[in-house]
N, C-alpha and C positions, 0 to 999 in steps of 0.2 A: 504494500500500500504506500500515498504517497506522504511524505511529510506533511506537518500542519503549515510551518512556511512556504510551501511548494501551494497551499491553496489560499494564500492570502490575497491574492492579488486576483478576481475576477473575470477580466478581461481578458480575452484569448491570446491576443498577440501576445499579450506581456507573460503570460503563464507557459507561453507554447516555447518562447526566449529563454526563462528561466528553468524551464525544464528539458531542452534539448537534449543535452547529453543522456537524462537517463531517458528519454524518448528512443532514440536508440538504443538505448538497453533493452529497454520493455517490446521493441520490436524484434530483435533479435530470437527473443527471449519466446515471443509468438512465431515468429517463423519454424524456430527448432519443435514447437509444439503440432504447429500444422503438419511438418514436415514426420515426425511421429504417427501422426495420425494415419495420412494416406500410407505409409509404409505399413501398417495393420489395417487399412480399410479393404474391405472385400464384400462382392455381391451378396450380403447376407443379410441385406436390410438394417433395421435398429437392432439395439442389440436386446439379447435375451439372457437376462442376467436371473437369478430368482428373488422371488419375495416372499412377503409372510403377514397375513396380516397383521400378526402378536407385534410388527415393529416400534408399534411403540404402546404406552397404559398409563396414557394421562388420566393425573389425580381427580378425582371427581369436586368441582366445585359446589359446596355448599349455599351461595350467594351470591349474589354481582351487583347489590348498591342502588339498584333501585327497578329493577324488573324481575323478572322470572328466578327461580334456580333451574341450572342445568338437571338435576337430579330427579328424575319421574316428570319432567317436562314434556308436553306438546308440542315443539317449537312452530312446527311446521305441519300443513294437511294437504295430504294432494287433494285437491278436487280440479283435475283436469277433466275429469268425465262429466263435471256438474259445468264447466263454464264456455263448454260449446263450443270448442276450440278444438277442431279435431284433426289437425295437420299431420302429415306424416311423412317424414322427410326420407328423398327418393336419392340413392347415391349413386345408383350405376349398376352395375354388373359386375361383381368382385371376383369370376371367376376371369378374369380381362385382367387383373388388378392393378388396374389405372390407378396412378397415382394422388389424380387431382382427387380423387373417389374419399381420401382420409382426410381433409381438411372441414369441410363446413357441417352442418349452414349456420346461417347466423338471424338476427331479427332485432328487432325496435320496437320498444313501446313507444310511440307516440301520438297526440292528440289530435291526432290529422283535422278535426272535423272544427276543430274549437270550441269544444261543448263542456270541457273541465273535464273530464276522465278519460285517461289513458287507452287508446286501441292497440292493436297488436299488429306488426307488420314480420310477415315468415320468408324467408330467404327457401326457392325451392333449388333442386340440382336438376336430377333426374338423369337419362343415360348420357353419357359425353357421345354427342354427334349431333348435327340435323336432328334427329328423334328427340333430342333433350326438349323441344318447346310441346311437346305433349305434357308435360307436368311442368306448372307455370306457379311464382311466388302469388300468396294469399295474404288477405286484408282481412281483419275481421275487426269491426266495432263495438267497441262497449257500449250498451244500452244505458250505461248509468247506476246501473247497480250489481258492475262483476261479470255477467253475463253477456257474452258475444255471439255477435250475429256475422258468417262468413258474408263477405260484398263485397268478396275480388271478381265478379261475374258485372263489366258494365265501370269498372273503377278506373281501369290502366295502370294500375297497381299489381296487372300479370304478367308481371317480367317473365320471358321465357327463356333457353338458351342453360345454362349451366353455371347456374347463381351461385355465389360460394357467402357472402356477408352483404353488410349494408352499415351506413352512416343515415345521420335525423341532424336538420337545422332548416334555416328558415334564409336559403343565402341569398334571396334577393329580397328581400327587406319589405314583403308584402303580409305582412303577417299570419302568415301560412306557413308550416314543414312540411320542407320538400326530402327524397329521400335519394341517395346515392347508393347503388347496387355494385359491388363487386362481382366480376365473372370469370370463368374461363372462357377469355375472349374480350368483345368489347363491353367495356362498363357501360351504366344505363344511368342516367342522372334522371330523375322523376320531379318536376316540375307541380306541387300540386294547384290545383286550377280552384281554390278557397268554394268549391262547390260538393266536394263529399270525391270528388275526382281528381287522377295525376293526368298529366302528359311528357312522352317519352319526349325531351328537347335535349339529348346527348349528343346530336351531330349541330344543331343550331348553338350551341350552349360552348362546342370545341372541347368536349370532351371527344377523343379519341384515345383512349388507352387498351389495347387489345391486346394486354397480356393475361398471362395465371394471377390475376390481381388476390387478395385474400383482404386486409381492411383498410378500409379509409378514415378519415376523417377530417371535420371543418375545423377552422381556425382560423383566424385576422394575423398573418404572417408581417405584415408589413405596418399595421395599424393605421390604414390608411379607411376603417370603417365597413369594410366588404369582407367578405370570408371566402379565405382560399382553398385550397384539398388538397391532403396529403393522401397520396395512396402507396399500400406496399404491394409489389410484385414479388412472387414468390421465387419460382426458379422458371428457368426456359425449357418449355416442357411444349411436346405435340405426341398425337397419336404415334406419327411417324419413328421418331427419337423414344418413346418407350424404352425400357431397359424389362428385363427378365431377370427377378430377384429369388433369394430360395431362403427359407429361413432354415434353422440347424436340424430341424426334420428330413430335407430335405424336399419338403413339397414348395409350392409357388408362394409367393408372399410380396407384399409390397413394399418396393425398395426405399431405401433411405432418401434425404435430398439431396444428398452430396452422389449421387449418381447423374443427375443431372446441373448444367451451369445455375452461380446464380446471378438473380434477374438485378435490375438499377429501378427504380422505386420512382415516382410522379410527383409531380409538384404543381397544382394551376393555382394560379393569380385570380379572383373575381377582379376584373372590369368595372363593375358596378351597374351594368346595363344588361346584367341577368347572363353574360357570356364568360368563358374563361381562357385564359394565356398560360400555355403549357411554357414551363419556366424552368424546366427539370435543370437544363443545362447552365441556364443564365444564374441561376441562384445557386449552383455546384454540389444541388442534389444529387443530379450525374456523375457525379465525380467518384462514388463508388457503390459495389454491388455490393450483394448479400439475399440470405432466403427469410424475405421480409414477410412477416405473418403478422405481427399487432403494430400498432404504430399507440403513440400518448403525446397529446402534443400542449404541453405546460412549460413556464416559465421555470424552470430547473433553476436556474443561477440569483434569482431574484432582482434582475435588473431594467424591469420592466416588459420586455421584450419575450415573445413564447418561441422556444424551443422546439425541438421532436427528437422523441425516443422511439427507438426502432426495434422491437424485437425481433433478431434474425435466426431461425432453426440451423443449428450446430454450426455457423456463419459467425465470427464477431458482430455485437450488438453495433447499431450506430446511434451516435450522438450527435445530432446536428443545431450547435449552437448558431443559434441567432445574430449575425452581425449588425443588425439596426439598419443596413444598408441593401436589403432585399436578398440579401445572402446569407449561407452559411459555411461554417467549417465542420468536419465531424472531428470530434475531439474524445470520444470514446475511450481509447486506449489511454491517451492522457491523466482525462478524469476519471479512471479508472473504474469504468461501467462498463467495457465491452467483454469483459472474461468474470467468472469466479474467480476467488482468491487464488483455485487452484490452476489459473492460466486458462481454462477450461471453456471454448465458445460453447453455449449451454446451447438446449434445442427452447429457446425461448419462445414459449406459447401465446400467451396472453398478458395483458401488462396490467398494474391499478399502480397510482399514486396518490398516497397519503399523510400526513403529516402523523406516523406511528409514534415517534417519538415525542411530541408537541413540545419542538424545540421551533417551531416557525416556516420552519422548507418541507418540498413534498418528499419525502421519499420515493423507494421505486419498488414493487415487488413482483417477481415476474417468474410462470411457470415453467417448469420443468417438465422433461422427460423419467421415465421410473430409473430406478438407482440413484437417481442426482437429487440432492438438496433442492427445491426452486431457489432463487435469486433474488436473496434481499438486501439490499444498496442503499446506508443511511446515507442521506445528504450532509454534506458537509462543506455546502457556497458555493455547491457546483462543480465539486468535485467527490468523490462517491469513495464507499467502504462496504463492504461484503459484510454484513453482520448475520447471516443468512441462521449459522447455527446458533448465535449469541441471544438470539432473538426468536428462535425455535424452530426454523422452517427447514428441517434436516429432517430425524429418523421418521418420522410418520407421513411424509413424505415420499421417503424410497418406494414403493412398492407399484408409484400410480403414477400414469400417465396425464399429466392434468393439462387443459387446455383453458375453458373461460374462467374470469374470476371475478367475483362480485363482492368490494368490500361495504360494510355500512352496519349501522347498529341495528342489531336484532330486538334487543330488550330493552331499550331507549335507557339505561345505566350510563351513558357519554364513552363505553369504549365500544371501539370498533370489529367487529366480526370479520370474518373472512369464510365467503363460499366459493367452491372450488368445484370443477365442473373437468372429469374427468372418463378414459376412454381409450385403450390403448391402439397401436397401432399398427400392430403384429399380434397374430397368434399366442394366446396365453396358454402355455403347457397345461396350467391349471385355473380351468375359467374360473372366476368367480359366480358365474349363473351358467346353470347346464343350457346346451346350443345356444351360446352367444360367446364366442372364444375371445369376442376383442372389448365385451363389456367388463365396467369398474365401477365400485363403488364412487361416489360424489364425496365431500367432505364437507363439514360445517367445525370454522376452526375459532378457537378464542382462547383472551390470553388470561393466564390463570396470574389472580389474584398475588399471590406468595411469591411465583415466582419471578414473574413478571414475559414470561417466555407464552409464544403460543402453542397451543396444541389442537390435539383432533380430539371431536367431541360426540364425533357422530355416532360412536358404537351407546351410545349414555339414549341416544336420541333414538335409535331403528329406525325403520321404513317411517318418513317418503325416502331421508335424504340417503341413507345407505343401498339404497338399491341398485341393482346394478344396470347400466345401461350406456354404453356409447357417446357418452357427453360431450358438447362441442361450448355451445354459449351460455352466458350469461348474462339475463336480462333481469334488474331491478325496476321496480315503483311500484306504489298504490296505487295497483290497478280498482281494488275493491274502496277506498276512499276514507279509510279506516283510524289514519297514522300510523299506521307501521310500513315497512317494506317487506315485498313479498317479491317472489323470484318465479321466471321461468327458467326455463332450461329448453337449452335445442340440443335433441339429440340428432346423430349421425346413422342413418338408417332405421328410423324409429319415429315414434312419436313425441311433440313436442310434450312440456311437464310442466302444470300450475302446482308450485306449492303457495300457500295462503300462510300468511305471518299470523301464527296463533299467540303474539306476547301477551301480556295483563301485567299494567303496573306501568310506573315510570313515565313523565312526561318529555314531549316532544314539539317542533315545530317542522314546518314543512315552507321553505321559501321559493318562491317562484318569482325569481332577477330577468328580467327583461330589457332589451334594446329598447328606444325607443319607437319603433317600428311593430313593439310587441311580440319577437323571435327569440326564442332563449338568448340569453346574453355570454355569449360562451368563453369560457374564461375568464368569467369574472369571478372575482376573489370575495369571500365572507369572512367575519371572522367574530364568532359570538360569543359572549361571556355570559354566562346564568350559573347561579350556585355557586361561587367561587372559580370553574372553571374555564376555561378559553377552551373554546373548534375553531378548528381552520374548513374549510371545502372550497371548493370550485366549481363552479358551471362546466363539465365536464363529463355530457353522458354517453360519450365512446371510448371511454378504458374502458379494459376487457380484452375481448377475444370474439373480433367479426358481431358484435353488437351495438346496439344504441339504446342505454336505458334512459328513463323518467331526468327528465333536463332538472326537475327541482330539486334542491338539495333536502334533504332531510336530517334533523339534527338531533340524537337521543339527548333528554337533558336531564335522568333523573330525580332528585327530588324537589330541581329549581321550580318554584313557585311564579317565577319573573324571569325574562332575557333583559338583562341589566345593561347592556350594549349590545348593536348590531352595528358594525361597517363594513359595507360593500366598495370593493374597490373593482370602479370598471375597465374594462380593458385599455380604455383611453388613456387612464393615470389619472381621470375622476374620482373625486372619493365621496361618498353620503355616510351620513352615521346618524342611529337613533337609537333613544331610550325607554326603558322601560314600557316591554312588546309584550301582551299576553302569551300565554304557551298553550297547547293541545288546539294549534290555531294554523290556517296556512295564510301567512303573508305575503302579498303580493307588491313587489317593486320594480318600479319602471325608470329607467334613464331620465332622468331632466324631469321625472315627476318628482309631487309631495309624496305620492303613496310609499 
């Protein structure tokens, strides 16, 4: 790791000067690693290491401060059969074992219609070819009270073609969300027309990205008031180029990424007049590749200016700092974000940033492949520390292949939960559910009182969340209107999953930050004090992995009676602040309003 002197100085130039020499080192240092790698890498897909569930036996918490005990708790109830939501996500034909086949799908809640309760948008796949647009992505609306009615028939909301995720915002400032489709092939930018209907405007709009895309998402890159897209490309992959993998059985299996190149990742500019300017190369996003699967795009360094972190599958991470000048540098290795402690480019799945440690910055926490730790990166000015096992995200861990991740309070107590959304990717010698070899349990993770470390809590919990299935995203918000947060889940050959937030106890708020324009306000900053405590969040509802949750923030507060402070700082470097807010309340605030 890097000295504390080594991160004093913010500014890239001046850190990039000051640290040269061991920049070379640290490269070197990677070369010799990759070069290890390929010299043991061979047709055999990921690897198949063993596991166990016994690996780890978190202590059972008696309490957590003002909601629930884990102990003989309900946390969660599936009622997906009750809420009319009967999606069922199509991946191909895995006796082919196409590769694009293990990645998605993905989906968004959002309130297309503008009637105050969250709809549901499904990312479909279906066969990779021509054929794929026989099974097309679905829309379903909340009625108002939890209950969805399918209305992709008549919407334009039936993306066809071989969907893998999706991004939610409102980029041309008409107070509507619009939605951005990732594909295998050309993306689909969905324009929604503020009538209950989208329109496909991807070629008018200058969206042309026609690669293996996997997520995107919006941002004000330049702060000039318009929101940009970052999209990740995965690797360069066709029918034709396919490879033939085997796993240590010797039968067929689907290969690693590092079989195929990887792909350089998108960049467009809003215009402001509803079109976009592909910038890939002009802002030195181009400048290098990787097998780009989640992307998080926050102001990392804290200097006003947002970022983008790039989680890449067994690829070094990239970090592409902000120059204030329409450009970036990736400074990854530097800041030492792009490997584990152990030199290691992880198969990084899905990304969330939080401020874990309520020191002020966001953290990073980003999933893993099974055997590996996931990847926990405390902030330290913009420059990063691997605190992955310090902090517990090691042995309970190993066994699972995890991809979405949804952080946010479960029991409204003011700490933060972690759901994990897991699904391997290879054959399991030993399945965890008979005929289904590549399902795994989900986890539901929280951090225990004493020790201060997190753990797995799900065995304490059973079925919904232990169940095993093929998991890909993870989608949060109050769909039901309730103040809690409650979760979907997209599975990968299966059907989608309502679990319903069963907490009692503990008060909360629910803030809905607005643009002027009335389009979530994205990346703006909160930061609230009740009970003696400070939250940080962010208008940020594409962390994760190929999803787009509930834009509002939600804040567990315990046994505060009062939110003693609120300030919102907007992306501009505006700041509003107010006092003494009721709680078990959703408030609503707009740019340049009183409200």
């Amino acid at each position: 790791m890097y000295s504390s002197s080594a991160r004093i100085d913010l500014r890239h130039n001046n850190r990039r000067r000051a640290l040269a020499g061991r920049t070379v080192t640290v490269g070197l240092a990677v070369v010799a690693i990759v070069v290890v790698g390929l010299v043991v890498a061979d047709k055999v897909g990921f690897p198949l290491a063993g596991y166990g569930i016994g690996a780890s036996n978190p202590t059972k918490r008696q309490g957590n401060g003002g909601g629930d005990s884990i102990a003989g708790e309900r946390v969660f109830r599936d009622v997906t059969a009750d809420s009319g939501v009967d999606f069922v996500h199509v991946h191909g034909d895995e006796t082919r074992y196409y590769f694009p086949e293990l990645t998605g799908p993905g989906g968004a809640f959002v309130d297309y219609d503008n009637d105050g309760d969250l709809d549901l948008f499904l990312v479909q796949s279906g066969q990779i070819g021509a054929e794929s647009n026989v099974h097309r992505s679905q829309l379903f609306r909340n009625d108002g009270s939890g209950n969805f009615e399918n209305v992709t028939v008549g919407s334009g909301a039936d993306v066809g073609g071989y969907g893998i995720g999706c991004a939610a915002a409102d980029y041309d400032g008409d107070g509507d969300v619009d939605l951005y489709v990732t594909r295998l092939g050309t993306d689909v930018l969905l324009r929604n027309n503020g009538d209950g209907s989208f329109t496909n405007v991807s070629r008018e709009a200058g969206i042309v990205n026609d690669a293996f895309s996997a997520s995107a998402s919006f941002f004000d890159f330049d702060r000039d008031g318009v929101l940009d897209i970052f999209v990740t490309n995965y690797v360069v992959w066709s029918v034709q180029t396919e490879s033939r993998c085997y796993g240590t059985s010797g039968g067929r299996e689907y290969c690693a990424p590092r079989e195929y190149p990887p792909s350089v990742d998108k960049l467009y500019r809003g215009i402001g007049d509803g079109t976009f300017e592909d910038v890939t190369d002009a802002s030195g996003i181009g400048s290098a590749r990787g097998n780009g699967l989640a992307v998080l795009c926050t102001d990392l360094n804290d200097d006003g200016w947002v970022d983008v972190y790039v989680a890449n599958d067994q690829t070094p991470a990239h970090y592409w700092v902000n120059q204030e000048d329409g450009t970036f540098i990736e400074d990854a290795a530097v800041s030492g974000c792009a490997f584990s402690r152990d030199g290691i480019a992880i198969a990084g799945m899905g990304i969330a940033a939080e401020d874990f440690d309520a020191d002020g910055d966001y953290d990073l926490l980003v999933t893993n492949i099974r055997d590996q730790a996931h990847l926990c990166l405390r902030n330290e000015g913009g420059a990063f520390a691997d605190v992955s096992h310090e902090w517990g995200f090691g042995g309970w861990a190993l066994p699972f292949t995890a991809f979405g991740i949804g952080v946010f309070d479960q029991n409204h107590d003011g700490e933060l939960e972690v759901f994990i959304a897991n699904g391997a990717v290879m054959r399991l010698a030993e399945p965890f559910r008979v005929g289904s070899p590549y399902a795994m349990p989900n986890q539901f993770i929280r951090r225990d009182e004493k020790t201060g470390r997190y753990e797995d809590v799900s065995h304490e919990l059973g079925l919904p969340v232990s169940d095993a299935c093929i998991s890909r995203g993870v989608i949060l918000g109050d769909y039901d209107e309730d103040g809690d947060v409650d979760v979907v889940v997209t599975n990968n050959r299966g059907p989608v999953r309502f679990l319903r937030n069963e907490t009692t106890g503990g008060h909360w708020t629910t803030l809905e930050i607005l643009f002027a324009t009335n389009g979530p306000a994205i990346n703006a900053r909160v930061e609230l004090s009740a009970g003696g405590e400070t939250h940080r969040r962010e208008v940020r509802p594409g962390q994760g992995y190929l999803t787009s949750s509930d834009s509002r923030i939600h804040v567990g507060l315990g046994e505060a009676e009062v939110i003693n402070k609120l300030t919102i700082r907007w992306p501009d470097g505006t700041v509003g602040e107010w006092r003494d807010l009721p709680v078990n309340e959703r408030l609503r605030y707009v740019q340049g309003s009183a409200q």
